[in-house]
C-alpha positions, 0 to 999 in steps of 0.5 A: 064882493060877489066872488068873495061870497060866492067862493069864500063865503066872505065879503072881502075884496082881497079874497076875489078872484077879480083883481082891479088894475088901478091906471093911476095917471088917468084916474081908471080903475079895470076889473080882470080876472082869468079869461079861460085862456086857450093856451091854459098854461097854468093848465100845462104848467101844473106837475100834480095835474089839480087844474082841469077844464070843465067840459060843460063850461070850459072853464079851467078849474083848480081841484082843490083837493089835488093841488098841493099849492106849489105855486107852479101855475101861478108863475105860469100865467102871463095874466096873473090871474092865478093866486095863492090862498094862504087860508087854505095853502091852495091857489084860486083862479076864476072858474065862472062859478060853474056858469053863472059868474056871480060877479057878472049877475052882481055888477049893476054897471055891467063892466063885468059881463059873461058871454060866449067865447066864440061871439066877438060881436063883429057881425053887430060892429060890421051891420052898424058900420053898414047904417052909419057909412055912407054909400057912394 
């Protein structure tokens, strides 16, 4: 409901850029949206060039005004993370809301998180395995 407000100024779940994947068989339910993949091919796939990466993010972002809503990049996106809105006849994708992901200061359970790309969080995995191993 965040990112519907946030970029549609609406609450409404069907205008999110978050889609929830519903594991049906183990009563689940997943949030995702775009990762910011490295590839960006909806990025490449795009003839008008409307989807740039924001340098101070590195998010890429769809221009709307340049898009001309052909869909191409939709396609592109193994993730499925690209979307047509058929209100303006443009696509959407997540663009971390320039930073601050409102769905990330939003979620009171933390199941949506914003972090550096570059952090794994390997080297906590490796200084816990470090306590929990026992030497011999």
């Amino acid at each position: 409901m965040a990112c519907s407000y946030e970029n549609e100024g609406v609450f409404n779940p069907a205008k999110s850029r978050i889609k929830v994947f519903n594991f049906h068989d183990e009563g689940r339910f997943a949030p995702y949206t775009c990762t910011q993949c490295t590839e960006a091919w909806c990025l490449h796939a795009c003839p008008v060039e409307a989807i740039v990466v924001n340098e101070s993010t590195g998010a890429k972002e769809v221009i709307e005004d340049v898009c001309v809503g052909c869909k191409v990049c939709t396609i592109a996106c193994p993730f499925g993370t690209v979307n047509y809105n058929t209100d303006s006849g443009k696509v959407v994708k997540c663009d971390l809301c320039g930073g601050e992901p409102a769905c990330a200061d939003a979620c009171p359970t933390a199941a949506i998180t914003y972090v550096d790309s570059s952090y794994t969080g390997l080297d906590r995995m490796k200084s816990h395995a470090e306590q929990t191993i026992p030497k011999s």
